[in-house]
ZAMARGU-4260 file (C-alpha; in steps of 0.2 Angstrom, whole numbers, plus 5000, padded with zeros to 4 digits):
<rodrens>
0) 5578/5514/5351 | 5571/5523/5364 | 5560/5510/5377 | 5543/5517/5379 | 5536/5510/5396
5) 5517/5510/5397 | 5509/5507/5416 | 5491/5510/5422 | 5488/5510/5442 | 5472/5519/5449
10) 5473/5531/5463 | 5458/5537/5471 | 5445/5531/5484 | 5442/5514/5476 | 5457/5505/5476
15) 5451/5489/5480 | 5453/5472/5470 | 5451/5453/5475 | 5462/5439/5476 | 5460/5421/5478
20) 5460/5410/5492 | 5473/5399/5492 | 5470/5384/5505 | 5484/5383/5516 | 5498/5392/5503
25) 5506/5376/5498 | 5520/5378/5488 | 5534/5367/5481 | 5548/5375/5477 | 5558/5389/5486
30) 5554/5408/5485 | 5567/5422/5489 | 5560/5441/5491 | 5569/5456/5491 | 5563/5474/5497
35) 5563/5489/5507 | 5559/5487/5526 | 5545/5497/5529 | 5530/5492/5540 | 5518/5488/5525
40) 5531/5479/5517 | 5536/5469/5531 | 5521/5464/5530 | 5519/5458/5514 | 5535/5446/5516
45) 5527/5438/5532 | 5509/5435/5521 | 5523/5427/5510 | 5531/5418/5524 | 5515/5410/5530
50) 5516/5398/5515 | 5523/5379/5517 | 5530/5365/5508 | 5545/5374/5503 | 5557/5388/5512
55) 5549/5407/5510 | 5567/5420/5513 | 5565/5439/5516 | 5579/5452/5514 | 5570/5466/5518
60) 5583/5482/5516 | 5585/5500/5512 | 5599/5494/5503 | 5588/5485/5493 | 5589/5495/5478
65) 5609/5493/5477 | 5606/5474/5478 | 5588/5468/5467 | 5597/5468/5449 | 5612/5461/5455
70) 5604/5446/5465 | 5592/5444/5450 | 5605/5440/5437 | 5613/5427/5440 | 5605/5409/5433
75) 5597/5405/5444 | 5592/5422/5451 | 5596/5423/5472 | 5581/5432/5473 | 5563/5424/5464
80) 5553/5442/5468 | 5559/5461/5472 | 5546/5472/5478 | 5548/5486/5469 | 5540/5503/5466
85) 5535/5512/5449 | 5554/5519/5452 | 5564/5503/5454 | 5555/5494/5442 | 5563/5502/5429
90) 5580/5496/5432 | 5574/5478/5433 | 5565/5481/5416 | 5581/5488/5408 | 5591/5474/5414
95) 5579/5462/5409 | 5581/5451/5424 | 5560/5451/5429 | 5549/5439/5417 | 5530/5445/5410
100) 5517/5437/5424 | 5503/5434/5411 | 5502/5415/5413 | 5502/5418/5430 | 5489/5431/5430
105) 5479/5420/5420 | 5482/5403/5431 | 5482/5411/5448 | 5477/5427/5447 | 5457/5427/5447
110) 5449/5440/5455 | 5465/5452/5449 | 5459/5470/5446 | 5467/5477/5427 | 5470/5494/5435
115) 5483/5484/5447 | 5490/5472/5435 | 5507/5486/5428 | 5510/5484/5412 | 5524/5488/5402
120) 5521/5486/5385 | 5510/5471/5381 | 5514/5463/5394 | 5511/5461/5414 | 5527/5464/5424
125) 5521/5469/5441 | 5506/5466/5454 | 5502/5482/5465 | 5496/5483/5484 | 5500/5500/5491
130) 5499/5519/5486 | 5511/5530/5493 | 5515/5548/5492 | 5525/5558/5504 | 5515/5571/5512
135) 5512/5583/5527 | 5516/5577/5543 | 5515/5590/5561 | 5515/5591/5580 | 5498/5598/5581
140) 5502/5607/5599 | 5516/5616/5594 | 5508/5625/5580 | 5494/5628/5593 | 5507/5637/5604
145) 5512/5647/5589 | 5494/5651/5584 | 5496/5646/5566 | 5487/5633/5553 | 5493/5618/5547
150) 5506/5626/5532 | 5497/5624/5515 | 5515/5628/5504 | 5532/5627/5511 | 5533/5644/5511
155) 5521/5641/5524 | 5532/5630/5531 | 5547/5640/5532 | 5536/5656/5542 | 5532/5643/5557
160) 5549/5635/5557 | 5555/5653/5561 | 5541/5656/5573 | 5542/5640/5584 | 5562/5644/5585
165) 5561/5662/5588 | 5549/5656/5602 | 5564/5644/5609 | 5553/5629/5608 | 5565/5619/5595
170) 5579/5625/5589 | 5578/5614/5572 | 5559/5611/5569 | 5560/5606/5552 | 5561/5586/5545
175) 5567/5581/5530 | 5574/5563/5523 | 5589/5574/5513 | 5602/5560/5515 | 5613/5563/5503
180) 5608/5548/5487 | 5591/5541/5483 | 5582/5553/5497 | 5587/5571/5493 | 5584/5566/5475
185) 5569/5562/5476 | 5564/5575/5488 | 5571/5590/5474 | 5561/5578/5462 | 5547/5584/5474
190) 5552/5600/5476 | 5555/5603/5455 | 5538/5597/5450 | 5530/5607/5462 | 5538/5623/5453
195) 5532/5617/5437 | 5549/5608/5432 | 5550/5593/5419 | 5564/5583/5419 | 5565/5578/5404
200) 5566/5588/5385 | 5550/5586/5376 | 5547/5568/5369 | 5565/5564/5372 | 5577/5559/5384
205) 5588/5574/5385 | 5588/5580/5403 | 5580/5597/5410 | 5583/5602/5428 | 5597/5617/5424
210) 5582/5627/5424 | 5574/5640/5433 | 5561/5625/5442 | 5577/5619/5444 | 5587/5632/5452
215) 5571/5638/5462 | 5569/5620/5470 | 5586/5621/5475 | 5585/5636/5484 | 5570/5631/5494
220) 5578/5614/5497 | 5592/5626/5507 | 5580/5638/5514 | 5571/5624/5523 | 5588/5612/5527
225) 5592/5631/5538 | 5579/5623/5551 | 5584/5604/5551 | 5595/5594/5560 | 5613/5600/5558
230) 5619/5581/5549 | 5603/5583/5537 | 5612/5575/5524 | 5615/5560/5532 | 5595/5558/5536
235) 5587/5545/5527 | 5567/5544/5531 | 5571/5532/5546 | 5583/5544/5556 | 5572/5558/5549
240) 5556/5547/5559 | 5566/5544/5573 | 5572/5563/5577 | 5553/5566/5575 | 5546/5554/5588
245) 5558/5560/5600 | 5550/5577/5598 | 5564/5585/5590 | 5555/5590/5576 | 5540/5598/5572
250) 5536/5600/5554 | 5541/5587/5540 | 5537/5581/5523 | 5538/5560/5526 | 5529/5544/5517
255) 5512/5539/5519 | 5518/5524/5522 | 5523/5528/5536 | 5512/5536/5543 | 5502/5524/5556
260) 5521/5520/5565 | 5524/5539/5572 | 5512/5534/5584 | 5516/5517/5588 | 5536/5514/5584
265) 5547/5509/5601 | 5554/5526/5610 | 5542/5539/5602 | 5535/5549/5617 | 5519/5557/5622
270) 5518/5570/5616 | 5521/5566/5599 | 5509/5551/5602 | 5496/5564/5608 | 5500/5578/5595
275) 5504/5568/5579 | 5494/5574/5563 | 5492/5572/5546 | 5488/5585/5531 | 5490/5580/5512
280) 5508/5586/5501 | 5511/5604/5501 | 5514/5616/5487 | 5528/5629/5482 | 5532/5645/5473
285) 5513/5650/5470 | 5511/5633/5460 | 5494/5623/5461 | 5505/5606/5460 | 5509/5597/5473
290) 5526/5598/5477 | 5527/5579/5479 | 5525/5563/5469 | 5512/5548/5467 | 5518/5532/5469
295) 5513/5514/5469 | 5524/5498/5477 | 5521/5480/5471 | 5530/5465/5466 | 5540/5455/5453
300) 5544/5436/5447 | 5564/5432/5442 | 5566/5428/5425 | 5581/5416/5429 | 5572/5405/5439
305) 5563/5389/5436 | 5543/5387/5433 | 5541/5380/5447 | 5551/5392/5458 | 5539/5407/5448
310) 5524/5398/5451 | 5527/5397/5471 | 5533/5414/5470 | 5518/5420/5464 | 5507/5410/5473
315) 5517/5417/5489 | 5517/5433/5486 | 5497/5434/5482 | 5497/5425/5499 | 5503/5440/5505
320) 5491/5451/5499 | 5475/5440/5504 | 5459/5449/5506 | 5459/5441/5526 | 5475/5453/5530
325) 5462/5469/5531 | 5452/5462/5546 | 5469/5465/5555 | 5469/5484/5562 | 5485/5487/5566
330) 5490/5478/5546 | 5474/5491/5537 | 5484/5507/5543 | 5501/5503/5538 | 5496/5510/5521
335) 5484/5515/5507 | 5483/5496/5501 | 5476/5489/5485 | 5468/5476/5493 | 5448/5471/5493
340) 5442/5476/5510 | 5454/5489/5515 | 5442/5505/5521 | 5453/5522/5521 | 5461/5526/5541
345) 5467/5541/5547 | 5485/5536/5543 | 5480/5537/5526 | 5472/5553/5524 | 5490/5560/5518
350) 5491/5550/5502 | 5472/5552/5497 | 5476/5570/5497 | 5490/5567/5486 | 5478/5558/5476
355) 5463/5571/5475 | 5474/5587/5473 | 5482/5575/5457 | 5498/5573/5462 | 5512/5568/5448
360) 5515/5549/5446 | 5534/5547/5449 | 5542/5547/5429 | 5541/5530/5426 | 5555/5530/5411
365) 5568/5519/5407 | 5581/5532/5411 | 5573/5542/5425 | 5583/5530/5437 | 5599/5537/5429
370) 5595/5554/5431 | 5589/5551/5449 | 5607/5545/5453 | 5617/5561/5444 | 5604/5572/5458
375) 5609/5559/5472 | 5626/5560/5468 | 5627/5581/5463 | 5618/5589/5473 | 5626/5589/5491
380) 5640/5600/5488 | 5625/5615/5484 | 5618/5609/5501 | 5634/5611/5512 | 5638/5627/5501
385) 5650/5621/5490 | 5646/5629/5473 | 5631/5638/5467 | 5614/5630/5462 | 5615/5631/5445
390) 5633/5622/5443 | 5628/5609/5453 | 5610/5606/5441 | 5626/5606/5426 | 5634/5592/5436
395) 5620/5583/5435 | 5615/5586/5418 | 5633/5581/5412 | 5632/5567/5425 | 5617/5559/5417
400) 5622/5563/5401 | 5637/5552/5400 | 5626/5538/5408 | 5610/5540/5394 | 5626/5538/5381
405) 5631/5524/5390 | 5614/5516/5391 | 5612/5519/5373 | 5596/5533/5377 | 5607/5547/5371
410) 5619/5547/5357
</rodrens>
């Protein structure tokens, strides 16, 4: 049968709830946390870290999504807590290696808005702190020396790429994070929804990408890689950040997340520090949606672990997310956060866009994750040129298809 997955998460301009003090953090039994290593999150494992009585472990990875089922299912679990997003949650729900956090809602969590417990079900399998969505990021001077606005769609986009090369000030102005995997999925996830695609068959999960949105997204996707960075398939959202800060590029669509680090990361130079600006997602093809996604990030409890261990776990990891962590500047712009006392800061005026124009939540479905690997896996060889845009969307369709089977989703 078909796993329906229900979640609610509130994104808007009152993203606030209240956690309890915990004097000290004293735990008593060990707590291991896996998750990606981006500022905010970095972040969140050191709140965690700041706990005593027992040891607190990080493994803070953009390979963490290749290691957070496997190092939650074994008995006992390596890891007692993935921070996860409304994407890789999925994957630990389907593997059933993440236990329900009522109880320890209930005992610990006072103060806990609903709208950021996640439930799945009946039952509470996440906590939330952040909203993310990738967004609008520029050089403010260089579209000066063009004489053109911030771009509103990426067709937009595409008409300053051309103007600031023409003009000989970069010769590749365009970022993107389109290494090949996770990231140039999710940015033709982007790129689809913005054109009106849905992934998915009506009220079932047969795929839908071998489409027109489909096809369109694609071409777009190639339009724009013509003004990247020649290895843009190996690019994941660090090198992408990295090529920006040195002022090799001009123009990219990059997380919120990471947003406040542009300006402060080691190496990035003046101009970029002088010039950095933000606008909110753009849109494509004439289309009013946003070609981009909404997301939220939060954080889990093993299910093979002991009581105890779940109980410092949690204990930890709402340590992490104390109310006292938003008196801290340089903390309050690493992200929108879910935390009571967080007041919005200019790093974060991308994803409150995202959030006003009513971006499209990331498909939270038990087999979104399968399909997300068929794109990551299928779609470079239309990106190098390889074979057109529709026999690639086959590719993945077929790929996807043989994994639904697999799974049981399809039969």
């Amino acid at each position: 049968m078909m796993k329906k997955l229900f979640y609610s998460v509130v994104f808007g301009f009152t993203l606030l709830f209240g956690v309890p003090v915990f004097a000290g953090c004293e735990i008593s039994a060990r707590v291991s946390i896996v998750g990606n290593e981006f500022p905010a999150i970095q972040t969140v494992g050191a709140g965690a870290q700041e706990c005593t009585g027992a040891s607190v472990e990080t493994n803070l990875t953009s390979e963490h999504q290749k290691i957070n089922v496997p190092g939650m299912q074994g008995n006992p679990a390596e890891y007692t807590s993935a921070i996860i997003a409304n994407s890789s949650i999925v994957a630990l729900m389907n593997e059933d290696v993440i236990r329900p956090l009522d109880d320890l809602v209930a005992k610990y969590g006072k103060g806990l808005q609903k709208s950021q417990l996640i439930k799945i079900g009946d039952n509470i399998m996440a906590v939330a702190f952040m909203a993310n969505a990738q967004h609008l990021m520029y050089r403010a001077d260089v579209l000066k020396e063009i004489g053109v606005e911030p771009p509103k769609t990426y067709e937009d986009m595409l008409a300053a790429a051309k103007m600031i090369r023409d003009k000989g000030i970069m010769e590749n102005p365009i970022g993107g994070a389109y290494a090949a995997g996770w990231n140039l999925a999710q940015e033709f996830n982007n790129m689809f929804l913005g054109y009106g695609g849905s992934h998915f068959k009506s009220g079932s999960a047969q795929p839908n990408v071998n489409s027109d949105a489909g096809v369109n997204a694609l071409n777009m996707m190639k339009s724009l890689s013509e003004y990247m960075n020649p290895d843009f398939l190996t690019h994941d959202s660090n090198a992408t950040n990295a090529e920006y800060r040195a002022g090799n590029i001009a123009l990219l669509n990059m997380w919120g997340s990471r947003a406040a680090s542009q300006t402060t990361a080691e190496g990035v130079i003046d101009a970029v520090k002088n010039n950095h600006s933000i606008a909110g997602p753009m849109t494509v093809g004439g289309g009013s949606t946003p070609a981009s996604t909404l997301w939220w990030d939060g954080w889990t409890v093993a299910k093979n672990i002991s009581d105890a261990e779940a109980e410092a776990t949690f204990i930890a990891m709402m340590n992490a997310i104390h109310p006292d962590k938003m008196k801290d500047e340089k903390i309050r712009t690493q992200a929108v956060w879910l935390i009571d006392g967080y007041k919005p800061t200019d790093a974060a005026i991308g994803v409150f866009e995202a959030a006003k124009m009513s971006t499209t939540p990331y498909p939270m479905l038990p087999y979104m994750g399968l399909l997300h690997t068929a794109l990551g896996n299928e779609l470079a060889d239309f990106m190098q040129g390889k074979e057109s845009a529709s026999q690639a969307l086959s590719d993945v369709e077929a790929a996807y298809t043989a994994a639904a089977k697999e799974k049981g989703f399809l039969n």
